[in-house]
N, C-alpha and C positions, 0 to 999 in steps of 0.2 A: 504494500500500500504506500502510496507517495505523500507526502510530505506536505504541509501547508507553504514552506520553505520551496520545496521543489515545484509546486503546482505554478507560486507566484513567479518564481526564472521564469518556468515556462511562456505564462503569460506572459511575463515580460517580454520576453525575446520574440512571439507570434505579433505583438503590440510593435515591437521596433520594426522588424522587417517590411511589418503592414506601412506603417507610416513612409520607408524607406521606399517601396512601391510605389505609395502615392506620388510622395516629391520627384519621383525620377520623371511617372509619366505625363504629373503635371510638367516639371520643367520643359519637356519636348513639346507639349503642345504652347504652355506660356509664351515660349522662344518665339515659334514661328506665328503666334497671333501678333507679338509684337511687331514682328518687323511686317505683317500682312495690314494691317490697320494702323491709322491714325489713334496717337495715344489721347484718344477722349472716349469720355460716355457715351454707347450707345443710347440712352435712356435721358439724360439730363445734359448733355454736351462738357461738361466740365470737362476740363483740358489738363491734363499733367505731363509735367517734367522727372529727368534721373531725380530728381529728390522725392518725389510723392508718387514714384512710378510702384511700389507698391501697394498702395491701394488703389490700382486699376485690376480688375480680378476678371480672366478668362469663363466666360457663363456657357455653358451647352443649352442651345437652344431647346434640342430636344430632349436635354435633361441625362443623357447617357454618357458618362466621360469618357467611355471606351470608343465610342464612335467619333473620332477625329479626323476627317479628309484633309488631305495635304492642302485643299482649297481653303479653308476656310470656313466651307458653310454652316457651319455646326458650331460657329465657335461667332460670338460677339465679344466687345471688351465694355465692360461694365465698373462703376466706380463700386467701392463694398456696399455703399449703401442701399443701389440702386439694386447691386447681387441680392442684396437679404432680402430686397422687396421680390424679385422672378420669385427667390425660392419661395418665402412665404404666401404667394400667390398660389404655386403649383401646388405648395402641401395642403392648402387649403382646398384646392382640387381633388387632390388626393383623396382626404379625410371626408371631404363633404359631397363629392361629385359634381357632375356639372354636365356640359355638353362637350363631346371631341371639340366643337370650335372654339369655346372658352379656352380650352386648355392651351391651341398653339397660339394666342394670342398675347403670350407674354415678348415683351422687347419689339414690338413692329417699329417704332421709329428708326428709320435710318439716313444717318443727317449725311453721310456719304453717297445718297443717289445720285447717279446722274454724275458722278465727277468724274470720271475717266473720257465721259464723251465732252461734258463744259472744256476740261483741258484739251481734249484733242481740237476741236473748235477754238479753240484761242491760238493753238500751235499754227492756222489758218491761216 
């Protein structure tokens, strides 16, 4: 029989690695949303710099972290504040249900529409 001693390593150790998972395969997808997007809020536009570029936090649109296309589209950048509100939205989905089109209707603003073609028109 094992040990209250030995139960807690253990957990300790499944608790490290877990966390050590996350950080890795968040840093791969964090990286490439940075240099894919403008460092502002999808949701409230606020704007950050290398000093407050931590709290701009990579959100899954469709809520599954594992699913990250090399494009992008699964991924917006959100400030923490605006993060807490998708989540608390969805969970409230979750909890209380609703309609499939409530659900994808978290973060529709997108203040980068249309820029790729404004710029190519100006390159004119």
């Amino acid at each position: 029989m094992a040990s209250n001693s030995d139960k807690n390593a253990k957990m300790d150790r499944i608790l490290a690695e877990q966390r050590q998972y996350i950080a890795q395969r968040e840093k791969g997808y964090r990286e490439k949303a940075l240099k894919l997007y403008p460092w502002i809020c999808g949701r409230c536009a606020r704007e950050f710099t290398h000093s407050n570029l931590r709290e701009l936090t990579v959100h899954h649109v469709n809520h599954d972290h594992d699913y990250n296309p090399s494009d992008g589209s699964n991924w917006e950048l959100l400030c923490l504040y605006c993060h807490d509100e998708e989540h608390s939205k969805f969970e409230a989905f979750v909890r209380y249900g609703g309609s499939a089109e409530s659900a994808t209707e978290a973060a529709t603003f997108s203040p980068f529409a249309g820029l790729k073609e404004a710029l190519e028109q100006k390159k004119k």
